[in-house]
N, C-alpha and C positions, 0 to 999 in steps of 0.2 A: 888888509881888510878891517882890522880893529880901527884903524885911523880912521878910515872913511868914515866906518858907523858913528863914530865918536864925532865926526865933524857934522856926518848928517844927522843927529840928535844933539845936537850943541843945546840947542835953543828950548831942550824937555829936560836935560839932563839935571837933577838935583845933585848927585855922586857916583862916578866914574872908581868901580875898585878895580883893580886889574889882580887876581892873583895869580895867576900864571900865564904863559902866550895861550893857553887853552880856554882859561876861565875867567869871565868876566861879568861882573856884579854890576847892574848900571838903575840908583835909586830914579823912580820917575815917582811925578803926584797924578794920583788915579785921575784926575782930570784928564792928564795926557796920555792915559795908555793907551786910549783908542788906538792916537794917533800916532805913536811910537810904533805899535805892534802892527800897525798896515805899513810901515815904513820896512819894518823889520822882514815883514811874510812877504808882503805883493812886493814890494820896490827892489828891497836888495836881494830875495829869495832863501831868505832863513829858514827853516824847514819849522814848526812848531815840534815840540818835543812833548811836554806836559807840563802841569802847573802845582806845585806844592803851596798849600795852605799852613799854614804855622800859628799858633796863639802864644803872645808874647808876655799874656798876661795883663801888661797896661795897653796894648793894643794887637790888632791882629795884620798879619803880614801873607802875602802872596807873591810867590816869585814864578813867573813863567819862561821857562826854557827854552830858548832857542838855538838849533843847531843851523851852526857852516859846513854843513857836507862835504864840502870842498879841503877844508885845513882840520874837521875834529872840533872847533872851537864850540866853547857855548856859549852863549849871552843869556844874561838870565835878571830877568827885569823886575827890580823889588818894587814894593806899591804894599804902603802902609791904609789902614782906617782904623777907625776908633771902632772899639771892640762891641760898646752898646749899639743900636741900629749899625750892626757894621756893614756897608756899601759900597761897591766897585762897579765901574760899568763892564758890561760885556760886552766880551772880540767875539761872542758867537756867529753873529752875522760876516764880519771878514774872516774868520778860520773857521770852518765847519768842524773841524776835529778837536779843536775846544768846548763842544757842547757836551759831551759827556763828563770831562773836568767841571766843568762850573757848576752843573749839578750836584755832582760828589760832593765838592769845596762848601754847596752850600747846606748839602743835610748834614753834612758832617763835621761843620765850623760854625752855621748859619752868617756865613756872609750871604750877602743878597748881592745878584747882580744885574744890577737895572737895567732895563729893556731886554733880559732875555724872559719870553714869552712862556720855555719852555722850562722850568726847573722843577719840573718830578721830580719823585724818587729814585734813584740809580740802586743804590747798593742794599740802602735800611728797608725792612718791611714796610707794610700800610700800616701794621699794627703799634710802630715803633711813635710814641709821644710825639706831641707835637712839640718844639722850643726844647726838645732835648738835643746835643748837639754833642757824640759820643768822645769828639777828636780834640775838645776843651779841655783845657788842663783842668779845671773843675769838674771833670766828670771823673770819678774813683776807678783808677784801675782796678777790674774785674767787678764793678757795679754788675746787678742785673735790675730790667724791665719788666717788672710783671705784667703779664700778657691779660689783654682788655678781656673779661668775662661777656662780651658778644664774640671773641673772637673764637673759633672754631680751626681746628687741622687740619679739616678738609678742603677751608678758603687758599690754606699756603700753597695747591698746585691747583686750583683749580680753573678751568679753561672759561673763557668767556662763551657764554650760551649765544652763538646770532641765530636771530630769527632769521628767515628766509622766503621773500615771498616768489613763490614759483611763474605768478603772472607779472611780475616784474622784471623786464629787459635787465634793469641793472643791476642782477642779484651775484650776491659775493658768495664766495666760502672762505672762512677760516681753518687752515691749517696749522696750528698751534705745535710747535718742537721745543721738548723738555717741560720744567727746569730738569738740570742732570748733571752729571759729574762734579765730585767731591776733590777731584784733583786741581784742579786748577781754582786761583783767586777769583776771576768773574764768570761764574757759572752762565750760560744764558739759555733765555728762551724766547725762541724767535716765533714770531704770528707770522704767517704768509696770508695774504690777502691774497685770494684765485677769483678770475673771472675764466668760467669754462674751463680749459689750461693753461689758458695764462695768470702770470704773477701782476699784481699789477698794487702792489704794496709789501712792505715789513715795516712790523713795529718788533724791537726787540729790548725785551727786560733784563736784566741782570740781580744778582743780589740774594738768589735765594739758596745760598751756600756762603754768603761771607763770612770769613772768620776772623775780620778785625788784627788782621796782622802787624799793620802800622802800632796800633795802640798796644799790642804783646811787646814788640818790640822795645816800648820805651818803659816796662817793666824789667829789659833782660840786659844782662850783660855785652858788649860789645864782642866778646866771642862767641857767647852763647846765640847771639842773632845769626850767625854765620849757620848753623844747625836748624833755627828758625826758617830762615829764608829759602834754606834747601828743599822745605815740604811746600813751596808754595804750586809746585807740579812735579808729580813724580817723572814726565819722559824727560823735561829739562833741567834738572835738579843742578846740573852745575852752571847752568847760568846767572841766575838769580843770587848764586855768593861769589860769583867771579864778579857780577856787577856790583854787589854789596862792599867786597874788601877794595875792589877799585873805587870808591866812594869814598873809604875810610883813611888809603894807603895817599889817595889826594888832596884829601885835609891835611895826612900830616906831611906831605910832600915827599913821599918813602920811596925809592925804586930797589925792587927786591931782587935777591941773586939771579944770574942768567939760567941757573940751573933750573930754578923755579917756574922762570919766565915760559920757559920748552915742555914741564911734565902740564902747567897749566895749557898750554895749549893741545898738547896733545888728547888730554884725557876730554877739554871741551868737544874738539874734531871728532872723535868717536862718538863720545854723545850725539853729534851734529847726524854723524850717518846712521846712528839706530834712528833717530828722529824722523828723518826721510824717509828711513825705509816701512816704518810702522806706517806714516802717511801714504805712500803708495799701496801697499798693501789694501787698507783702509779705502782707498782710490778705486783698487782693482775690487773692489766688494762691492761697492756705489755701482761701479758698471757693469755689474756682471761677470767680471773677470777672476772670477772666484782662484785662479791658479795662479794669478799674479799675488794674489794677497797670500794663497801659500807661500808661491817663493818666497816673497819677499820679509815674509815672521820669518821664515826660516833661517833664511843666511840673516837675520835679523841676533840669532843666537849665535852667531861669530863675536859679533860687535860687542853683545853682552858678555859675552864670556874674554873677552881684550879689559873691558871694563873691570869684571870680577880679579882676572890676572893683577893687575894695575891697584886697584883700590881695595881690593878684598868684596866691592860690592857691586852688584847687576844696576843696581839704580841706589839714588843716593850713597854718593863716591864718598862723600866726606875728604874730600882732599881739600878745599879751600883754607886758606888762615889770615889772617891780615897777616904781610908781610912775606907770602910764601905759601907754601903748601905743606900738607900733614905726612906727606909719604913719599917717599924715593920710587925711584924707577931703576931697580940692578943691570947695571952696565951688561951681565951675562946674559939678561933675559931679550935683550934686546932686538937681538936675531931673529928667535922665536916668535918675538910681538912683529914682526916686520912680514915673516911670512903670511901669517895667520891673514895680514893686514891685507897683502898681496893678493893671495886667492879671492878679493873681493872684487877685483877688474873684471875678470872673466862672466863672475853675477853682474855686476853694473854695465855689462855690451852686452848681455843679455835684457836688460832690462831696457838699454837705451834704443837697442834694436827693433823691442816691443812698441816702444813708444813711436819711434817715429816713421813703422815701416805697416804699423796695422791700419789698414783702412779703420776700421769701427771707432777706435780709439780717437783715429782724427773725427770723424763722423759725430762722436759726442763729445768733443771739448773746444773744436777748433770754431771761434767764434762764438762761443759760447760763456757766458759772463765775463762779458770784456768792460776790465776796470783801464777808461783811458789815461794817460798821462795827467792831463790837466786835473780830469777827476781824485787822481791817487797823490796827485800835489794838496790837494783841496782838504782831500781828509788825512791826510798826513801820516799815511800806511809805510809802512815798514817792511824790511825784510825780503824772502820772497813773494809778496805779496806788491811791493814796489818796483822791484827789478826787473818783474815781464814788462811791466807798463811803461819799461823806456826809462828810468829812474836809477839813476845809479850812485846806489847808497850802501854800502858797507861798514858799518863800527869798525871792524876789524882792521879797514885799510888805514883810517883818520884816527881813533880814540880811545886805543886800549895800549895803553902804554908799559904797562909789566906783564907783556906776552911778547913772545917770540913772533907775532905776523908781521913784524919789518923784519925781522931777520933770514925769512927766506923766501922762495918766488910761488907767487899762485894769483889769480886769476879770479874775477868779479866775472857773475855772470848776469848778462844784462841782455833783456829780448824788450819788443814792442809792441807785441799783441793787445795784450792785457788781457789774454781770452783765459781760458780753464786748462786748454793746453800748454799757453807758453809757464805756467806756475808748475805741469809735470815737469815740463822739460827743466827749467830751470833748476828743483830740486835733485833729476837727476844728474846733470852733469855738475850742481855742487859737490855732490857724492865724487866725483873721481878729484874735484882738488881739494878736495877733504883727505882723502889718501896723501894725496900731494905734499900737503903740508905735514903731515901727521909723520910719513917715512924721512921728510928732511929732518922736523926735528929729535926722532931715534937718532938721528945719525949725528947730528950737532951732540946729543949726547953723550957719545962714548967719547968725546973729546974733553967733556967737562968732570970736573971732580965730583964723585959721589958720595952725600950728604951735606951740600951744601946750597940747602932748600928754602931756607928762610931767616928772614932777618926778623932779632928782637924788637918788641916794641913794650914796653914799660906802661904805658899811658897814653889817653887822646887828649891832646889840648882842645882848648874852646878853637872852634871852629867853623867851616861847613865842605864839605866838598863832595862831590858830583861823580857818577861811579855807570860805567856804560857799558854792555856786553851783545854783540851779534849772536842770539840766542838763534837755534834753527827757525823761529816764527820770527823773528827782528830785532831788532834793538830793545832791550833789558836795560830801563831806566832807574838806578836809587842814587836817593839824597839822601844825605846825613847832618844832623847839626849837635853839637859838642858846646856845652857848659863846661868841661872841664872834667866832668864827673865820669865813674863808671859805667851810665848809661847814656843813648842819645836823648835828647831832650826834643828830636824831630828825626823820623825816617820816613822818606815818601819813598815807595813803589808803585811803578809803572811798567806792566806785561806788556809783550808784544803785540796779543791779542786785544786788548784793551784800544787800540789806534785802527788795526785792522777789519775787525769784527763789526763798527760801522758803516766801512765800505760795502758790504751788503747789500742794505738798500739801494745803492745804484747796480751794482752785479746783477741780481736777481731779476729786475723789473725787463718786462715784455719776456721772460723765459718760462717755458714748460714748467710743471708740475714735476714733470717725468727729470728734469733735469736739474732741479733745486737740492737735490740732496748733493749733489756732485759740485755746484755753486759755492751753497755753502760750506759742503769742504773743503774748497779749496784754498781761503787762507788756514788752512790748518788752523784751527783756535779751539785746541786742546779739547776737544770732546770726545766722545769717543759714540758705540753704537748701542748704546743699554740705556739714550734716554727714550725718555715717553714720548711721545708722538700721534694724534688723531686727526683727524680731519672730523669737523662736525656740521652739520645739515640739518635744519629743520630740529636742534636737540637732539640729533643723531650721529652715533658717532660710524662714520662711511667708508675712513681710512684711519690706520695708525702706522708707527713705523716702521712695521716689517712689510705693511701693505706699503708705501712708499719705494722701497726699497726692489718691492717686485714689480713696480712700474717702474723705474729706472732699467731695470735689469732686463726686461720685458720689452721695452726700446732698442735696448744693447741688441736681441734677437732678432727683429725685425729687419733692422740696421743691417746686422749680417746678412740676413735673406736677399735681401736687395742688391747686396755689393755685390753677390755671386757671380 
């Protein structure tokens, strides 16, 4: 595949760097990256990944990432400008899932990138300077912005007033959801545009909880980030440093003991299945199935307490290390973790029974915000978010190389739908090869020697390297770049939710009122049910989110009456 690319970009190519059969640096002049990057997406079908922004000081630099789904590979397309007026065209128009990077890149580097129409603000307030540009090296770690004296607290949540005029055919309502949760890196808040009950728009904001993690990071230490990155969501806490040390451990070219290889995977796989189960649960609250989302917190504290055994901790494991992992897994205990783990088949045929055998359940998912193929190509969705819609993508299988998922057998789970159902179904039979994998590697254990978890590492050379992790929402993207010194001098991150969460907009549109909260949870993007929520009319507020919640659930009823 490398050859091809390299032959069919001959004629763009400025520098061809190969650092490993995985990673591949290939400089183009912003002139040609149109044309490279429709070569790359439409022609040979590279998946877009995300795009790190970098200031070099005498000039600024952008690299966009493309993945081979197929072999794990990246290509990753440098493209310099000069730092004053600095300018790049934009691929927003051929990648739709680019338009939320080029935004970001541009309030927070101010590149410009020409012809893109749309470059609001993504992440920075309204209130935030204008020509300030946080992610410059000239900007003083832990600067602060004094906040403009027009500006007021009650502007930071506030809902946009539409008028409504009642003798017009064409009258909207806005439905406004959040901002909310403090857990996750892109908080959002989504406008539902309603005609009657139907949806027939989202606009969705992000940004009003950033916490400038990039820019912490190149204040901290290269271990200290590892603890950093852990809080950037408390349910997936071990993704985000299994992709961070895989970043670091592939700069410096490190493959870490096999021991390591098994406790990291193991302890991710559990993660993987409280993940899901908190989403169902969460699922079965949206529908009315208020006993599913019992069950399913419930046997949810199995998983967490596997967790606690293993790490000492329910959430934030602290097990990552460049190089390895922080803590053993006693050969004795093993047994023990293995049953525990066992008695979870019996919950998950109960679960998978529920799902596929209740009318109602089909009744409100089946057909219901279907992201198609082509579409979930477009915006470059991840995870299970990708793999109902026919999309068969896994980190796990291609690009995590100091983990044990080549070393034992499991199972991509991939449907067609694209509906609300095929994303249940999906996470739950993940749940049973998550077990799958989780009891091979106990048992690959008692064969290996115990405390032999990680390999030394001294120092980062100047560098960069590329770091990927199949988090339960998708693929967990960081980049690293290395001067030499004790800190990175560039760390980009990229959530799952970040790629999936503007799939949305096509989900949602021609769907119920009654059915949008169920829609949009269904890529799971880390929210939870405590944000804010109204519907407003005429300056009135007519619904919020517990009223949403009871027309969802209130359909669930109805539903049932009929099927009788």
């Amino acid at each position: 595949m490398s050859s091809m690319i390299k032959e069919k970009l001959k004629d763009n190519i400025v520098k061809w760097e190969e650092k490993n059969h995985k990673r591949y640096y290939i400089e183009v002049k912003k002139n040609n990256l149109r044309e490279v990057s429709k070569i790359l997406f439409k022609d040979i079908g590279l998946r877009f990944c995300i795009a790190t922004g970098i200031d070099n000081i005498k000039n600024m630099e952008v690299l966009y990432h493309f993945s081979d789904d197929k072999t794990g590979a990246i290509y990753s397309l440098r493209v310099f400008t000069e730092r004053e007026k600095a300018e790049i065209p934009t691929i927003s128009d051929i990648i739709t899932g680019s338009k939320w990077i080029e935004r970001e890149i541009n309030e927070l580097f101010g590149i410009n990138f020409s012809g893109n129409k749309d470059l609001r603000r993504l992440l920075l307030d309204e209130s935030w300077p204008e020509g300030v540009h946080p992610l410059r090296k000239d900007y003083e770690y832990g600067r602060r912005e004094p906040m403009p004296e027009s500006y007021h607290s009650e502007n930071l949540c506030c809902v946009p007033n539409i008028g409504v005029d009642n003798k017009d055919e064409n009258k909207k309502t806005i439905i406004p959801i959040g901002p909310y949760h403090p857990l996750q890196e892109e908080p959002e808040f989504f406008e539902l545009e309603v005609k009657g009950e139907k949806v027939i728009g989202l606009n969705i904001n992000l940004g009003y909880n950033h916490r400038a993690i990039e820019k912490i990071a190149e204040g901290k230490h290269w271990d200290q980030i590892t603890f950093l990155v852990e809080r950037i969501c408390g349910i997936c806490s071990c993704s985000h440093p299994f992709a961070y040390v895989s970043a670091v451990e592939d700069l410096l070219g490190l493959e870490i003991p096999i021991r390591a290889k098994h406790i990291r995977t193991i302890i991710a796989e559990l993660e993987r299945i409280h993940s899901h189960l908190l989403w169902l649960g969460l699922a079965g609250h949206f529908l009315g199935y208020n006993t599913v989302w019992m069950w399913a917190w419930k046997y949810r504290e199995t998983v967490l307490d596997l967790c606690e055994q293993i790490s000492g901790n329910r959430q934030h494991y602290a097990m990552m290390r460049i190089g390895g992992v922080r803590r053993d897994i006693v050969n004795s205990e093993i047994n023990g973790i293995k049953d525990k783990l066992n008695s979870l088949i019996k919950v998950l045929d109960l679960f998978k029974g529920a799902v596929k055998d209740d009318p109602v359940i089909h009744a409100r998912t089946k057909n219901v915000g279907i992201l198609n193929k082509k579409e979930a190509i477009d915006y470059c969705v991840v995870g299970p978010t990708a793999r109902p819609s026919g999309i068969d993508t896994d980190i796990r299988k291609i690009d995590i190389p100091n983990s044990a998922y080549n070393l034992v057998d499991w199972n991509t789970i991939v449907l067609q739908n694209g509906d609300v159902y095929d994303k249940l179904v999906c996470r739950v039979l993940e749940m049973y090869e998550s077990v799958k994998i989780t009891n091979q590697c106990l048992s690959k254990l008692k064969d290996l020697k115990e405390g032999e978890i990680w390999a030394e590492v001294r120092e980062i050379p100047k560098g960069e390297g590329i770091g990927r992790y199949e988090a339960p929402r998708g693929e967990v993207f960081h980049y690293v770049r290395s001067d030499g010194g004790n800190m990175p001098v560039r760390h980009k991150i990229r959530a799952p939710s970040y790629m999936n969460v503007p799939s949305n907009k096509l989900a949602v549109l021609g769907e119920t009122v009654s059915d949008a909260a169920i829609i949009l949870a269904a890529v799971d993007p880390c929210y939870c049910c405590t944000e804010r929520m109204q519907a407003i009319e005429n300056g009135k507020i007519i619904h919020n989110w517990d009223d949403l919640i009871k027309i969802s659930q209130e359909k669930t009823k109805i539903m049932r009456e009929k099927l009788k």
